[in-house]
GURORO-827259 format. One line per field, with one value per residue (C-alpha): residue number from 1; residue in one letter; x, y, z. Coordinates in steps of 0.02 Angstrom, whole numbers, plus 50000, padded with zeros to 5 digits. Layout:
// residues N
seq <- NUM  ... .
type <- A  ... .
px <- X  ... .
py <- Y  ... .
pz <- Z  ... .
***
This chain:
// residues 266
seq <- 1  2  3  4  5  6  7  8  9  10  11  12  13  14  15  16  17  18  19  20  21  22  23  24  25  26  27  28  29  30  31  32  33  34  35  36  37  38  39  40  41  42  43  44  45  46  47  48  49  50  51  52  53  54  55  56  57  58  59  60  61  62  63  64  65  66  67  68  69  70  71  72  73  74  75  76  77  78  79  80  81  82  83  84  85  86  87  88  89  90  91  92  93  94  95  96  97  98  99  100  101  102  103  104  105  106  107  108  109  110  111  112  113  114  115  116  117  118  119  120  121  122  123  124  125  126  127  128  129  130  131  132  133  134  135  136  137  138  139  140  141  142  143  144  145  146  147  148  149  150  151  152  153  154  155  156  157  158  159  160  161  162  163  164  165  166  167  168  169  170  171  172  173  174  175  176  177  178  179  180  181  182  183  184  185  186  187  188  189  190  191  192  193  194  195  196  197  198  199  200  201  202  203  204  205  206  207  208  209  210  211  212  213  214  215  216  217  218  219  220  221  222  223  224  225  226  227  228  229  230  231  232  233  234  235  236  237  238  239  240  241  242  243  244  245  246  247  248  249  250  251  252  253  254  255  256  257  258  259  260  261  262  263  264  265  266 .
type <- X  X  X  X  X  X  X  X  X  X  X  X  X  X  X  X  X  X  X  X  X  X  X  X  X  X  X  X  X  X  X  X  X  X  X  X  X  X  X  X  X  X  X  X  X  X  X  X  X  X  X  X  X  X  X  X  X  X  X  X  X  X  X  X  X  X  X  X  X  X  X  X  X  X  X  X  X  X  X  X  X  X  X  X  X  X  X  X  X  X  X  X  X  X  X  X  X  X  X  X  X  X  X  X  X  X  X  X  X  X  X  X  X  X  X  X  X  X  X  X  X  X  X  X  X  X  X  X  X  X  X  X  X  X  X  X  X  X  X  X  X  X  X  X  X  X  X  X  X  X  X  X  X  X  X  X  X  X  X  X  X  X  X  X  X  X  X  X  X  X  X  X  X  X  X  X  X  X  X  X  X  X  X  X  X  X  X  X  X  X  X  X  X  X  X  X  X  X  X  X  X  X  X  X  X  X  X  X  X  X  X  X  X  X  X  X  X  X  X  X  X  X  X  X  X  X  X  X  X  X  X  X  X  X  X  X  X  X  X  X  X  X  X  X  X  X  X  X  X  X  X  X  X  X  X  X  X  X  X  X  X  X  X  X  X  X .
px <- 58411  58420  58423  58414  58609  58688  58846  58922  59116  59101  58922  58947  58844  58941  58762  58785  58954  58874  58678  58732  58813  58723  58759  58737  58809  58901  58972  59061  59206  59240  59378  59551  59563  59727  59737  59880  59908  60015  60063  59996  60103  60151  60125  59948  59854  59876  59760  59702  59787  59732  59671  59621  59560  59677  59561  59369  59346  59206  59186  59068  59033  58946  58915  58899  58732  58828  58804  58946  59005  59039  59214  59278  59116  59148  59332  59287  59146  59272  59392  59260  59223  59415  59438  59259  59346  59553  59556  59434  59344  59203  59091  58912  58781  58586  58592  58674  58582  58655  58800  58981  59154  59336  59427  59553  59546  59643  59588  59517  59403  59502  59440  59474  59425  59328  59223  59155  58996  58920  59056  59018  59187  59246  59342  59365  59389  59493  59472  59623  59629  59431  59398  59220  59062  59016  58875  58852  58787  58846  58790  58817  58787  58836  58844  58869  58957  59040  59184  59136  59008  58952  58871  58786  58829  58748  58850  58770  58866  58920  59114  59205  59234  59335  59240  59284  59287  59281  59282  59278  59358  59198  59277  59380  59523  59682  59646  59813  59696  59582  59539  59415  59377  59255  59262  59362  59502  59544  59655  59726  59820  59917  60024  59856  59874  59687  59643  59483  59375  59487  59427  59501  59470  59498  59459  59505  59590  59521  59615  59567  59732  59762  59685  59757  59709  59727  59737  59743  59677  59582  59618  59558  59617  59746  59779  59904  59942  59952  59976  60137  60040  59962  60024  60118  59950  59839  59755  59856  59662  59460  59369  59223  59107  58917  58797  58763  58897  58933  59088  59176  59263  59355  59447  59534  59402  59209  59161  59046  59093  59016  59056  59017  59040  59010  58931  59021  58984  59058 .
py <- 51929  51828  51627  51470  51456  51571  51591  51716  51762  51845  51881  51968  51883  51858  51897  52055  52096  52098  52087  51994  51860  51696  51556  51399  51251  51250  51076  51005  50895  50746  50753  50720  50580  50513  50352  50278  50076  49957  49788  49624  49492  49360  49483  49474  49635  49790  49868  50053  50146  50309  50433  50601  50723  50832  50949  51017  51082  51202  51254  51392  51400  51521  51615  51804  51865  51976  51970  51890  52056  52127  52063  52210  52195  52024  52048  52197  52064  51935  52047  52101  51909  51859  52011  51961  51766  51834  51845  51669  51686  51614  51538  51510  51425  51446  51254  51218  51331  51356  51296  51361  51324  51418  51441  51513  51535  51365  51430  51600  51606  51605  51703  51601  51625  51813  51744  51606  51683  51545  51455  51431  51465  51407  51465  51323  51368  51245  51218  51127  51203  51118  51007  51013  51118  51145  51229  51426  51422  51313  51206  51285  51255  51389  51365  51516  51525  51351  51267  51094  51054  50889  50981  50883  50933  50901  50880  50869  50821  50663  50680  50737  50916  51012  51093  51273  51327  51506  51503  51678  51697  51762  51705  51869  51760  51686  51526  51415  51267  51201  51057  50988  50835  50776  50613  50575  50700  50809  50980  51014  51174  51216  51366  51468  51631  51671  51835  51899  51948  51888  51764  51587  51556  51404  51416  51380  51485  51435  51518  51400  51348  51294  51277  51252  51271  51423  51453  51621  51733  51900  52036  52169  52214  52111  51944  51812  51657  51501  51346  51326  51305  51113  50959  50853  50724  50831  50790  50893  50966  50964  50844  50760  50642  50685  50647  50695  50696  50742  50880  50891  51039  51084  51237  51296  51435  51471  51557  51554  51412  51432  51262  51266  51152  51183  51011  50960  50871  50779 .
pz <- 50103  50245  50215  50311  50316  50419  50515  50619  50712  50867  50838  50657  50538  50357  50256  50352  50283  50089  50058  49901  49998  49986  50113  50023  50157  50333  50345  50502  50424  50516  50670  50649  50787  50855  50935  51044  51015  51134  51057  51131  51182  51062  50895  50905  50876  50985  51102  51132  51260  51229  51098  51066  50933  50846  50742  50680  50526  50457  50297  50255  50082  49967  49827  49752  49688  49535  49354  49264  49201  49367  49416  49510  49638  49654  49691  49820  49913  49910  50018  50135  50153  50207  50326  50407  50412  50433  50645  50682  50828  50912  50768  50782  50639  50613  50606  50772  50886  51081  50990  50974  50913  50931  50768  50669  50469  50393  50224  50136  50004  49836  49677  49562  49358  49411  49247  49334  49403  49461  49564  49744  49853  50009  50184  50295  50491  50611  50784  50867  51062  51081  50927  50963  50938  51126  51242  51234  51404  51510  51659  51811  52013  52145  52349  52450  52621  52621  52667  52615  52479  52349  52207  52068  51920  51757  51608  51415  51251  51176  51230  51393  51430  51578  51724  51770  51945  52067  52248  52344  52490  52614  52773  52838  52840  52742  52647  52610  52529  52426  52331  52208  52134  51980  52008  51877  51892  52070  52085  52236  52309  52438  52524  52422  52513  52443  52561  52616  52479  52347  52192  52164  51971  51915  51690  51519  51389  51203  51054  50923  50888  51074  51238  51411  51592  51703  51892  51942  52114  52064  52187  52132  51987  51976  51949  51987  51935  52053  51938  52048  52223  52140  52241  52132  52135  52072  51878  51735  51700  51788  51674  51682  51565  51489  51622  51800  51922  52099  52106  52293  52362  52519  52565  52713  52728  52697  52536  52386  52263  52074  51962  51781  51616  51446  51365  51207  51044  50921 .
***
């Protein structure tokens, strides 16, 4: 039976682990937000300097469509249920649709009294890398033999979100250089060493449990890493606020430039 609450990791729906699982809710907890304060002069009050969100919790809960008297069924579904949940993943909800959010499992579903038929159980998923339910597809603007370009960009969501970048080298030359810049945030690199025909890819690893930025050249197939080759003024990360923004970028080169932001929501 397929109901109105569904959820899925990685594409695998859980009502298709079990036919006699029954979704009941998928609640989005509220964030774990983290504020920095800085005391005013004279003792009075503080101000905000600063502040971010530490987690996202889901919890999927549901319940077993078995007759009271069949304890070993429900003890076999529940184990289906927590290997479906163990490894997180991307998770996806009938409610939220173009939605998405990376997590890992904080807590399995727990058995309980096996004579308690009724009882609706719980696994609750974290995200802590993104805290947020963001865009499956996102934004994206592309320019194509360029060495100098102002792309508007247009960002959705409620909070701000990181812009990933690729730039391939088209010009049948060496590149040492490249910059861009969001407006509010600029990465800029230097001694590049980006060859003909090679890929500049500027992205985002999300694991649930963390997330971080990644610069690496594709040649092939193989890949380096040049988070070393920033200038010491370039932003620790590409962000950028909801809305519509122009995005600059210069290289020492022409090539194809593709910019791209997933929108993110609170």
């Amino acid at each position: 039976m397929i109901l109105r609450h569904r959820v899925a990791l990685d594409g695998v729906q859980l009502d298709s682990v079990d036919s006699r699982i029954m979704i009941q809710k998928v609640e989005t907890g509220e964030g774990k937000e983290n504020y920095n304060t800085v005391a005013l002069a004279g003792g009075s009050g503080s101000r905000v300097s600063g502040g971010h969100r530490d987690s996202l919790d889901v919890t999927v809960r549901f319940t077993l469509r078995l007759r009271k008297t069949e304890m070993a069924e429900r003890e076999q579904v529940l184990e289906k249920v927590n290997a479906w949940s163990y490894a997180g993943g991307w998770l996806t909800a009938a409610q939220k649709p173009g939605r998405r959010i990376r997590v890992y499992r904080a807590q399995a579903a727990a058995a309980g009294d096996p004579w308690e038929w009724t009882k609706v159980y719980s696994i609750v998923f974290r995200a802590c890398g993104v805290p947020y339910w963001q865009e499956e597809a996102p934004q994206k603007v592309q320019r194509a033999n360029t060495a100098s370009e102002t792309m508007v960009l247009g960002v959705a969501g409620s909070e701000r979100t990181v812009v990933d970048a690729e730039f391939a080298n088209t010009s049948g030359s060496r590149i040492d250089t490249f910059r861009i810049d969001t407006g509010e945030s600029a990465i800029e690199l230097t001694s590049l060493g980006l060859m003909a025909g090679e890929r500049l890819v500027i992205d985002h690893m999300d694991m649930g449990t963390m997330s971080y930025l990644r610069l690496r050249i594709h040649s092939g197939n193989e890949v380096r890493s040049v988070l070393d080759k920033r200038t010491p003024g370039s932003s620790d990360d590409l962000y950028v606020s909801p809305g519509s923004h122009q995005i600059q970028m210069t290289a020492g080169g022409r090539g194809r430039i593709t910019i791209s932001a997933s929108g993110r929501f609170a």
